[in-house]
PyMOL CGO cylinders between C-alpha atoms (Angstrom):
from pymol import cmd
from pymol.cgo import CYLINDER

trace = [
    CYLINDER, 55.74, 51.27, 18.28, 53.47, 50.86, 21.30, 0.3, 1, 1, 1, 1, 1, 1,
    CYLINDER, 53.47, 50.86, 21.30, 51.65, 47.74, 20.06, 0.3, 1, 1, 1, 1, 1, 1,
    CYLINDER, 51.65, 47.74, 20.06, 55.02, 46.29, 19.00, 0.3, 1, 1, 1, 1, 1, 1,
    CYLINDER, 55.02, 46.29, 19.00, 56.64, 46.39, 22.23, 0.3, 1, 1, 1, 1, 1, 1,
    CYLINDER, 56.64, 46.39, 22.23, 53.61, 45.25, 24.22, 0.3, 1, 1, 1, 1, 1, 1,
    CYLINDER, 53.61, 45.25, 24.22, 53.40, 42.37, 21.61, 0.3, 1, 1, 1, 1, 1, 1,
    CYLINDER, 53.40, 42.37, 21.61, 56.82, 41.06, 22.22, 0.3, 1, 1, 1, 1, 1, 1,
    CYLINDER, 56.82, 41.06, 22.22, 56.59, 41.85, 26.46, 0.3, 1, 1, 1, 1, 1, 1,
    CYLINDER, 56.59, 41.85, 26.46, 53.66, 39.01, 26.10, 0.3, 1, 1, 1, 1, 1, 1,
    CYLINDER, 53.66, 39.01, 26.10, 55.23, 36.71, 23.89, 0.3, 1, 1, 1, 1, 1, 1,
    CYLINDER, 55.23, 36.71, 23.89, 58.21, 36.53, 25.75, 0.3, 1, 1, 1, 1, 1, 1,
    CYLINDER, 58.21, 36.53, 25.75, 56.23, 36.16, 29.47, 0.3, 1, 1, 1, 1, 1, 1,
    CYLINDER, 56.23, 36.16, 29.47, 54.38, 32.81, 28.09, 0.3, 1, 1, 1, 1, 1, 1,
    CYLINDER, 54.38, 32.81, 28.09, 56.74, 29.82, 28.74, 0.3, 1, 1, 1, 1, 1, 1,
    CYLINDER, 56.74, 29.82, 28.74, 57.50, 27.34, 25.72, 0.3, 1, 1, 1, 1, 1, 1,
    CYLINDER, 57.50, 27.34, 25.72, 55.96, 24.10, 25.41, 0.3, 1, 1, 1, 1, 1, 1,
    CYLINDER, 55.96, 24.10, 25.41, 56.75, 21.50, 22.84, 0.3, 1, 1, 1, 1, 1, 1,
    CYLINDER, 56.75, 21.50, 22.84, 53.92, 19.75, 21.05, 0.3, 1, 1, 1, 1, 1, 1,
    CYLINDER, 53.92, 19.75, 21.05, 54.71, 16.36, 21.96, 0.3, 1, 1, 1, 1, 1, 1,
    CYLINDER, 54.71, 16.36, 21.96, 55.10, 17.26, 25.78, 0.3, 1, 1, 1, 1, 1, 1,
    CYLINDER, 55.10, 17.26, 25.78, 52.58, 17.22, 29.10, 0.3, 1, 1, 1, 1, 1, 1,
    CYLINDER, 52.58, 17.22, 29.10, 53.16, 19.78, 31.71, 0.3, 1, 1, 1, 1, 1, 1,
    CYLINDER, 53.16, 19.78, 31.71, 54.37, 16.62, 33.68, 0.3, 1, 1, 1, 1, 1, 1,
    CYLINDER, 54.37, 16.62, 33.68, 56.98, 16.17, 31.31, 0.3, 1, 1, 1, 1, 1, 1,
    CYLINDER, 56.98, 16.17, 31.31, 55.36, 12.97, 29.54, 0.3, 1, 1, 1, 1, 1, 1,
    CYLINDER, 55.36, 12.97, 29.54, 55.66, 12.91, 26.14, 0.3, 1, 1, 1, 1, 1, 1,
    CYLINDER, 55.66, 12.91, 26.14, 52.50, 12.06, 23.81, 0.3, 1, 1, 1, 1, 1, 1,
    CYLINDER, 52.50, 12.06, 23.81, 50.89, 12.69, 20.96, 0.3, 1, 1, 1, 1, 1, 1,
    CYLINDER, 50.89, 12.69, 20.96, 48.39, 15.24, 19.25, 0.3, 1, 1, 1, 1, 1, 1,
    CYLINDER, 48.39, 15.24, 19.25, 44.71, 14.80, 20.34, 0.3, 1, 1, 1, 1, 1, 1,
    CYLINDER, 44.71, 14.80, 20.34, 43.59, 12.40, 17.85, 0.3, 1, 1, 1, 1, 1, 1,
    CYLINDER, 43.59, 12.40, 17.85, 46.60, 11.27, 16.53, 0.3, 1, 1, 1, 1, 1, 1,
    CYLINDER, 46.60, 11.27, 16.53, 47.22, 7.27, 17.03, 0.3, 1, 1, 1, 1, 1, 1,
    CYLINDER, 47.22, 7.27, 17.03, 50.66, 7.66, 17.80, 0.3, 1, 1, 1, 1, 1, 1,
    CYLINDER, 50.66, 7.66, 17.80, 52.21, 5.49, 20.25, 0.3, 1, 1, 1, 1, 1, 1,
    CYLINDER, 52.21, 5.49, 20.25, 55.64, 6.39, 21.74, 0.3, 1, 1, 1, 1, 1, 1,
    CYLINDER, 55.64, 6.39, 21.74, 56.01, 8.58, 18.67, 0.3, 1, 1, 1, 1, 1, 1,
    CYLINDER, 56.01, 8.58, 18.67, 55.15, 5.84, 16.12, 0.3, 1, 1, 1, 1, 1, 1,
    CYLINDER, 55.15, 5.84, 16.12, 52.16, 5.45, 13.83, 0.3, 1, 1, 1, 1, 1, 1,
    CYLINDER, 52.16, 5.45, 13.83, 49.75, 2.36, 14.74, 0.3, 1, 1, 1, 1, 1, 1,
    CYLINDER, 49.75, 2.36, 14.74, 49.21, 1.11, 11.16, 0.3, 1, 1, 1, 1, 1, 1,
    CYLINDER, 49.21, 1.11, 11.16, 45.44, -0.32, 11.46, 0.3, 1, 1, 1, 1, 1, 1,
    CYLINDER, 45.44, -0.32, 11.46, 45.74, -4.62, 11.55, 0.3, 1, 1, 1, 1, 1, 1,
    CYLINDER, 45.74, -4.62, 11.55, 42.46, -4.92, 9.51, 0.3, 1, 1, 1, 1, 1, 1,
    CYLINDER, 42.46, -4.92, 9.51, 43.16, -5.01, 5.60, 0.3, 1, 1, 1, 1, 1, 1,
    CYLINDER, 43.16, -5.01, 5.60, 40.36, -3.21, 4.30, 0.3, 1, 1, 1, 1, 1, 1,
    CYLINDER, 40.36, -3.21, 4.30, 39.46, -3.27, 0.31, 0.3, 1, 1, 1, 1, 1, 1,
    CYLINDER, 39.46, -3.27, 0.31, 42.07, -0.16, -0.08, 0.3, 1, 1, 1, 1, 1, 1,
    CYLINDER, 42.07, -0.16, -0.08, 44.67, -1.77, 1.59, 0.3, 1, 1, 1, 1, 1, 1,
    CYLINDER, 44.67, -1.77, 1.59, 44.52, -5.35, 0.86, 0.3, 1, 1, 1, 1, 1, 1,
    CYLINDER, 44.52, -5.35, 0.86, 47.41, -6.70, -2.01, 0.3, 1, 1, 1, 1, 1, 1,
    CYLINDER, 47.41, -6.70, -2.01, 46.40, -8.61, -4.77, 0.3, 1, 1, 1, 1, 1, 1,
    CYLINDER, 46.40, -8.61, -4.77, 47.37, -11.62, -3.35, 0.3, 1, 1, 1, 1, 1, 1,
    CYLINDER, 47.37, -11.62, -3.35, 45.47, -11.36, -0.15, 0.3, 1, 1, 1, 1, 1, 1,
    CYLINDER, 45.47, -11.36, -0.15, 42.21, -10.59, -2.52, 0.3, 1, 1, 1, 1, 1, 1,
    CYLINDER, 42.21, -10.59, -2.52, 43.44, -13.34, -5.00, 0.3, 1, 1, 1, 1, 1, 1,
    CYLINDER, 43.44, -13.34, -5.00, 43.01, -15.79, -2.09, 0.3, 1, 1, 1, 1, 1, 1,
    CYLINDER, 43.01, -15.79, -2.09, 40.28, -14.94, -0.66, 0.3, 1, 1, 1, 1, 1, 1,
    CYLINDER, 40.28, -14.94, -0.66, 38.49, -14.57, -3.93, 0.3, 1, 1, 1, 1, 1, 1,
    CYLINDER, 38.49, -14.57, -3.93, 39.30, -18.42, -4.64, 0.3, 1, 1, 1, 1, 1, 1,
    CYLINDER, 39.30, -18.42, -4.64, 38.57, -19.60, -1.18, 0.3, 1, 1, 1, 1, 1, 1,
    CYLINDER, 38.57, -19.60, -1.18, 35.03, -20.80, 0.27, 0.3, 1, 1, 1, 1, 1, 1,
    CYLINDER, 35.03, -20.80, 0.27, 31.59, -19.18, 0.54, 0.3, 1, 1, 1, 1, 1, 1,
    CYLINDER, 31.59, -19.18, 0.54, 30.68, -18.83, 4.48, 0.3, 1, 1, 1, 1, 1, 1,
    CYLINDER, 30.68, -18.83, 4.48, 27.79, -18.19, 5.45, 0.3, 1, 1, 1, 1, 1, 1,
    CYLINDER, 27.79, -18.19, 5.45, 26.25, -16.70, 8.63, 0.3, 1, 1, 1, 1, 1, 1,
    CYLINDER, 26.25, -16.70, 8.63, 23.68, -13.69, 9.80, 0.3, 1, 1, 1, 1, 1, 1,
    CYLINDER, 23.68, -13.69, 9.80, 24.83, -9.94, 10.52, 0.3, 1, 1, 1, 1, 1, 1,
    CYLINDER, 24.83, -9.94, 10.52, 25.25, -9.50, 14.68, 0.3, 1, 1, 1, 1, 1, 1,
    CYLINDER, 25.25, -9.50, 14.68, 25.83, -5.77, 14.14, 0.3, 1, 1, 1, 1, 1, 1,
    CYLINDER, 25.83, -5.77, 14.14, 26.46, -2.85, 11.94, 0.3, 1, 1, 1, 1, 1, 1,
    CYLINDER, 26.46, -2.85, 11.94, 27.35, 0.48, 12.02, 0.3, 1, 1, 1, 1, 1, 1,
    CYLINDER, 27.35, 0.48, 12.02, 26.79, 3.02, 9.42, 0.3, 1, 1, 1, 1, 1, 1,
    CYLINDER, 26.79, 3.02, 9.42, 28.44, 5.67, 10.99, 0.3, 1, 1, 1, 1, 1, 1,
    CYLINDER, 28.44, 5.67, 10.99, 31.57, 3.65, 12.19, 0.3, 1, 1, 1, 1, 1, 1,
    CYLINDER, 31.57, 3.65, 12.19, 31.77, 1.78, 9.40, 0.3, 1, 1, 1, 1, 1, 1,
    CYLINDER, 31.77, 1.78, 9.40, 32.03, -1.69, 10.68, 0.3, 1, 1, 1, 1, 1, 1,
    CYLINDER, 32.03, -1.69, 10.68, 30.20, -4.78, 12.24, 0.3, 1, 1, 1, 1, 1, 1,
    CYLINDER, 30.20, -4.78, 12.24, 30.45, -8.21, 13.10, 0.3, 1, 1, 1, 1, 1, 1,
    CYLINDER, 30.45, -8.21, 13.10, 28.89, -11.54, 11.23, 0.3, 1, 1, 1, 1, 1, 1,
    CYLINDER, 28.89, -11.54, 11.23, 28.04, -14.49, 13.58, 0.3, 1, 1, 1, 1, 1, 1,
    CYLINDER, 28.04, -14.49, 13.58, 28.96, -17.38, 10.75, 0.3, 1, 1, 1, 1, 1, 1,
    CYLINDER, 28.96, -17.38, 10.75, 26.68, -20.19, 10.75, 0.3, 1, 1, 1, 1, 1, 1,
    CYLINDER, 26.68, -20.19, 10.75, 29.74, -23.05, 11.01, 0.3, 1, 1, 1, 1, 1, 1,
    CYLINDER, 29.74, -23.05, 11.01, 31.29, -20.73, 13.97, 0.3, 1, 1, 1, 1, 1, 1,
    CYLINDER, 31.29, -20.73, 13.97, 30.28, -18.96, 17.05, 0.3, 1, 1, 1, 1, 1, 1,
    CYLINDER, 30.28, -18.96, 17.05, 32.99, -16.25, 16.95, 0.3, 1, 1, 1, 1, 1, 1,
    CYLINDER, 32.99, -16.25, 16.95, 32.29, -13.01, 15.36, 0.3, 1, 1, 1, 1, 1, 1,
    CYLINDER, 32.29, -13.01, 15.36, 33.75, -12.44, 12.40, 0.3, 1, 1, 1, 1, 1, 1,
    CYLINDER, 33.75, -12.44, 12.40, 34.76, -8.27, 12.15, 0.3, 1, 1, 1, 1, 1, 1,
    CYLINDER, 34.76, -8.27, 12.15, 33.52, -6.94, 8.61, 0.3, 1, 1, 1, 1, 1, 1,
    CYLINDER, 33.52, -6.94, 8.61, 34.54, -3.57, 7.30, 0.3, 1, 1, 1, 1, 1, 1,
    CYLINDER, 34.54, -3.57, 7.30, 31.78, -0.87, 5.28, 0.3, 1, 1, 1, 1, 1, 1,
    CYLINDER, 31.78, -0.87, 5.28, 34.43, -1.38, 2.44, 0.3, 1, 1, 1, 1, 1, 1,
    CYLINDER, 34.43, -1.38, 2.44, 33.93, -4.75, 2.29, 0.3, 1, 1, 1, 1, 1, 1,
    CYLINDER, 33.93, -4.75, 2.29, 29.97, -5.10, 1.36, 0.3, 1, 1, 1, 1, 1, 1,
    CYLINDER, 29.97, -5.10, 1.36, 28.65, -5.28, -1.80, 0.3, 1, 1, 1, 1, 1, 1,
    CYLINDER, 28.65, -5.28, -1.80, 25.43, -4.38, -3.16, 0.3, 1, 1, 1, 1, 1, 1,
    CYLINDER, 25.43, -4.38, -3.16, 23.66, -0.98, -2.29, 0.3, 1, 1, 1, 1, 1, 1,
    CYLINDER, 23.66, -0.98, -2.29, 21.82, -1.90, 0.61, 0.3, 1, 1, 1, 1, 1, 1,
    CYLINDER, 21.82, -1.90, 0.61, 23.11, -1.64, 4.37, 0.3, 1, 1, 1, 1, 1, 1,
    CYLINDER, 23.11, -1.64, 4.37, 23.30, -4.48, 5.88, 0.3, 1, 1, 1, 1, 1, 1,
    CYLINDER, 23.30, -4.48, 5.88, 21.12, -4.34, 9.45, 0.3, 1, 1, 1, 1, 1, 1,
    CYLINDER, 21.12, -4.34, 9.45, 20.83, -6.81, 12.58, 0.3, 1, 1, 1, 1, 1, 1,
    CYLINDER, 20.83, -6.81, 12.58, 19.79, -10.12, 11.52, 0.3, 1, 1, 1, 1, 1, 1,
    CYLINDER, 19.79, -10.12, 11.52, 20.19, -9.97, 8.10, 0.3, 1, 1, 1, 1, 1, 1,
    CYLINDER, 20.19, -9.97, 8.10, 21.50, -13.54, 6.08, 0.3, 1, 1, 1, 1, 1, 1,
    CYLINDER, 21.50, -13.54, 6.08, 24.80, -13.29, 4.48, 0.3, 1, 1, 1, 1, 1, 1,
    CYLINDER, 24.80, -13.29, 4.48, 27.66, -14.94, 2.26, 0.3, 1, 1, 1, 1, 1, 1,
    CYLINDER, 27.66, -14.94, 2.26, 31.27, -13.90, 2.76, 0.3, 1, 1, 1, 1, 1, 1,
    CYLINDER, 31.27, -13.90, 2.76, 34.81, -14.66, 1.98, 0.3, 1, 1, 1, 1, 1, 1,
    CYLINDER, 34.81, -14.66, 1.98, 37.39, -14.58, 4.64, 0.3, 1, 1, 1, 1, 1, 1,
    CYLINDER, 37.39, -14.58, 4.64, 40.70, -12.91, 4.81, 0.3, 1, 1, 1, 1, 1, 1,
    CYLINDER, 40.70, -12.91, 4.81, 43.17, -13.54, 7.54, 0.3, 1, 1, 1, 1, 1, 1,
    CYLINDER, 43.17, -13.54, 7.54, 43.94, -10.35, 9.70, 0.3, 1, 1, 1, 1, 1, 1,
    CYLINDER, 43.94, -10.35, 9.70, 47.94, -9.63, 10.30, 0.3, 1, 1, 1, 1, 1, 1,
    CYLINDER, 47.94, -9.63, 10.30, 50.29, -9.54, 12.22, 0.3, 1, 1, 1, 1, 1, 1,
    CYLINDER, 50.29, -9.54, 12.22, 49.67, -13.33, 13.41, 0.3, 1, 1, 1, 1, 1, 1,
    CYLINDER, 49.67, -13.33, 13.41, 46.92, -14.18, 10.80, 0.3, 1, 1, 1, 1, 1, 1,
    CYLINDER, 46.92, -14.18, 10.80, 45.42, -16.27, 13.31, 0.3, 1, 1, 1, 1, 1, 1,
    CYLINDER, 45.42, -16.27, 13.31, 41.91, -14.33, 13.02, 0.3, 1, 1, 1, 1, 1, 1,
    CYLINDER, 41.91, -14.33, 13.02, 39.49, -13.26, 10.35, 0.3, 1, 1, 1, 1, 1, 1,
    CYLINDER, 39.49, -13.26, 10.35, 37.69, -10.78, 8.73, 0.3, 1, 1, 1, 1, 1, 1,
    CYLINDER, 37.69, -10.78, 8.73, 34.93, -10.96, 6.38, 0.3, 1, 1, 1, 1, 1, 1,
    CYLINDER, 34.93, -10.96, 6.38, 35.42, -9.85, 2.83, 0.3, 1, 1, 1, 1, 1, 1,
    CYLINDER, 35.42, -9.85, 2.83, 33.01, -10.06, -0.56, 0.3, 1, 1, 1, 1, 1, 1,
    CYLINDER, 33.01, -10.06, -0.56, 29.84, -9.79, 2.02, 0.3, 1, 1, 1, 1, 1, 1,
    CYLINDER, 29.84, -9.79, 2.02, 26.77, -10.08, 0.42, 0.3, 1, 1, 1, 1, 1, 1,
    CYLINDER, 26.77, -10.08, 0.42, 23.19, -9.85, 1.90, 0.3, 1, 1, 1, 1, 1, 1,
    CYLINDER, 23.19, -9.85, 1.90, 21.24, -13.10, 0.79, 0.3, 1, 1, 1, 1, 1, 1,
    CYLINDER, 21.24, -13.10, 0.79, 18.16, -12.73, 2.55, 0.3, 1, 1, 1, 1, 1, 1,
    CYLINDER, 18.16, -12.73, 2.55, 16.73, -9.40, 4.71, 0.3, 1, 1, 1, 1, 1, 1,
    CYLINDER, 16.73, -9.40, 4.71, 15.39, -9.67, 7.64, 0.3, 1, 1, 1, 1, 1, 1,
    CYLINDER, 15.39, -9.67, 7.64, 11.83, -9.30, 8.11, 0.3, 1, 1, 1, 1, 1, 1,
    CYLINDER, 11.83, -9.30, 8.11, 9.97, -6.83, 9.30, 0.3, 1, 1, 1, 1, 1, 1,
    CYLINDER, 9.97, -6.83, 9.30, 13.03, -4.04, 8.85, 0.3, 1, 1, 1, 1, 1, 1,
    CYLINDER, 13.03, -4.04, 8.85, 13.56, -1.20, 6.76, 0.3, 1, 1, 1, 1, 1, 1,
    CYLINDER, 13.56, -1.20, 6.76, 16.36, -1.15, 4.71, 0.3, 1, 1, 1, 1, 1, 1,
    CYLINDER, 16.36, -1.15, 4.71, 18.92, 1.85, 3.66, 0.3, 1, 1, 1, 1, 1, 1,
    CYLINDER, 18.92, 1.85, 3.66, 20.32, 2.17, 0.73, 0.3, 1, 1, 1, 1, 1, 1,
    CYLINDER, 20.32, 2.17, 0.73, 24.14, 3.79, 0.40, 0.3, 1, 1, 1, 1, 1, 1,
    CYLINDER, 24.14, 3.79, 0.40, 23.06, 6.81, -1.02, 0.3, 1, 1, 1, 1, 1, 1,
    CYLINDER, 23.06, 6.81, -1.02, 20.42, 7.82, 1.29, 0.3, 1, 1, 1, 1, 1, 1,
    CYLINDER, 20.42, 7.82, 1.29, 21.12, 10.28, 4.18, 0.3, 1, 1, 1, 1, 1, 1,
    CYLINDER, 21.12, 10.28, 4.18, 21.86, 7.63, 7.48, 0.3, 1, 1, 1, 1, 1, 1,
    CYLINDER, 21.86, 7.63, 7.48, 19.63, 7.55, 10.46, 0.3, 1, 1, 1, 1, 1, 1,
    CYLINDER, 19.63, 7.55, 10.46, 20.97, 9.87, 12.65, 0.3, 1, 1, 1, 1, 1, 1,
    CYLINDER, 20.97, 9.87, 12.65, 19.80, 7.12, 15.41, 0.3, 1, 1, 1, 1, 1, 1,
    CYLINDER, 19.80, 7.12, 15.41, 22.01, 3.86, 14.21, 0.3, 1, 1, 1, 1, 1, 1,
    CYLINDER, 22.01, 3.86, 14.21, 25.57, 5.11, 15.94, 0.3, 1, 1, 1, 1, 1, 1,
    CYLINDER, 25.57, 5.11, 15.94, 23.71, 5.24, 19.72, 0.3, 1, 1, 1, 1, 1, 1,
]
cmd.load_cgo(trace, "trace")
């Protein structure tokens, strides 16, 4: 009986908090949540998973770019393309590159593009396909274990 009453004296001498409220009486949302005023940011890049068919329809049957990889990220899973008819990065998602090599700093390749909502007024790179390596750089495969050093 001792241990039940001693329970319930502590219990009832913490205050209540609500999950979705600061001490300062702000409301926001669970650590690593992206909630924004209590709605879900939906993520603006269409990926492979959450293209429609009609967004991979056209940019299946639109042109081959070309260009050379800026960056790349293993761990995040994305990276940027500098396209050879462009100077503006192009964002490319790890869903989005074929083959079974990683693609690396430097490396040659030939995409697709795919407009990016809400305004589809920018790109991102979709069917990405390493044409040439760079030299002088080892090259992962997808399988291996990554670098523990690629996500400094």
């Amino acid at each position: 009986m001792y241990l039940r009453s001693s329970f319930k004296q502590k219990m009832s001498k913490k205050p209540e908090r609500k999950l979705d409220e600061k001490s300062s009486g702000e409301q926001s949302s669970p650590p690593g949540s992206p909630m924004v005023e209590r709605f879900l940011i939906p993520s603006p890049v269409p990926t492979r998973r959450t293209r429609t068919y009609s967004q991979s329809e056209r940019a299946r049957a639109g042109p081959v770019y070309h260009g050379r990889m800026k960056s790349f990220c293993r761990h995040q899973g994305h990276g940027f393309i500098i396209p050879n008819e462009g100077n503006e990065p192009i964002f490319v998602h790890i869903s989005d590159i074929e083959g079974d090599i990683v693609p690396v700093e430097g490396d040659e390749v030939s995409f697709k593009r795919c407009p990016v909502p809400p305004k589809f007024e920018k790109f991102c790179a979709v069917h990405v396909m390493i044409t040439r390596f760079k030299e002088g750089v080892q090259h992962e495969r997808w399988d291996s274990t990554p670098n523990p050093h690629d996500h400094d």
